[in-house]
C-alpha positions in Angstrom: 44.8 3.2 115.8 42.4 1.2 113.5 42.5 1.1 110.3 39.5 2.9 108.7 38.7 0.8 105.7 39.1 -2.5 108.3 36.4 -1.0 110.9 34.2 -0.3 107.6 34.8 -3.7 106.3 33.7 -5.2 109.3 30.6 -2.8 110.1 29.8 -4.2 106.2 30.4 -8.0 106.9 28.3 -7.6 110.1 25.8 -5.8 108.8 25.4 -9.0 106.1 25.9 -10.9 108.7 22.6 -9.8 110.5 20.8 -9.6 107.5 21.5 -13.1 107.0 20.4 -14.3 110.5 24.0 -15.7 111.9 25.7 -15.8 114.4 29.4 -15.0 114.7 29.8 -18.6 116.1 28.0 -20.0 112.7 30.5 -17.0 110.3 33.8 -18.8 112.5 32.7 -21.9 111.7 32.6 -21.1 107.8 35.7 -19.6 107.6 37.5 -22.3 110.1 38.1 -19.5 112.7 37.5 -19.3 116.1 34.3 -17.1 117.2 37.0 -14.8 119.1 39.2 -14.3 115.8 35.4 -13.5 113.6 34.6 -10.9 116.4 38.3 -9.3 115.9 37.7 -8.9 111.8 33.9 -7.5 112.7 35.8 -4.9 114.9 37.9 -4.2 112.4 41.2 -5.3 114.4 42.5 -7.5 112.0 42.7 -8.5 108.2 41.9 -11.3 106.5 43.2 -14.0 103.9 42.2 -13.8 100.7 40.6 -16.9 100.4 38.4 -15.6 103.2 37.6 -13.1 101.5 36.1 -15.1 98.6 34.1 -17.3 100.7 32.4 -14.3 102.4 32.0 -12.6 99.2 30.5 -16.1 98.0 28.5 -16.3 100.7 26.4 -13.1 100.9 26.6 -12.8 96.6 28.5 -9.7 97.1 31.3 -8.5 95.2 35.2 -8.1 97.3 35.0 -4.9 95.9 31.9 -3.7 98.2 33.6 -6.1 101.3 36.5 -4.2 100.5 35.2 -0.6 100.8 36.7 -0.4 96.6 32.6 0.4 96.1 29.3 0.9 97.5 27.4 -1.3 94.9 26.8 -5.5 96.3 26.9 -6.6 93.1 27.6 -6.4 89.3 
């Protein structure tokens, strides 16, 4: 059984994602991942390091907290 807050984290990094216009290929690529391993944290199947974390969170100017399901607001 999956996690909840990990299928909502990824539903929330894909959605960014797509608002962004990239690929999954183009996310793997800037967090030194496969495209297969990217698609597994967008499904919510698996965590994530923390210094992953902060690039994504660096990336779309969002705070961990939202990535982390910890709060609904993007930013400060």
């Amino acid at each position: 059984m999956k996690n909840k807050q990990l299928i909502i984290f990824g539903e929330r990094l894909k959605e960014l994602r797509l608002s962004a216009k990239q690929t999954q290929r183009t996310m793997g690529g800037l967090l030194n991942c496969t495209t297969s391993n990217y698609q597994k944290i967008e499904y919510g199947e698996i965590n994530i390091p923390v210094t992953s974390l902060i690039i994504l969170a660096d990336y779309f100017d969002v705070t961990t907290d939202y990535l982390l399901v910890r709060s609904d607001e993007r930013t400060h």
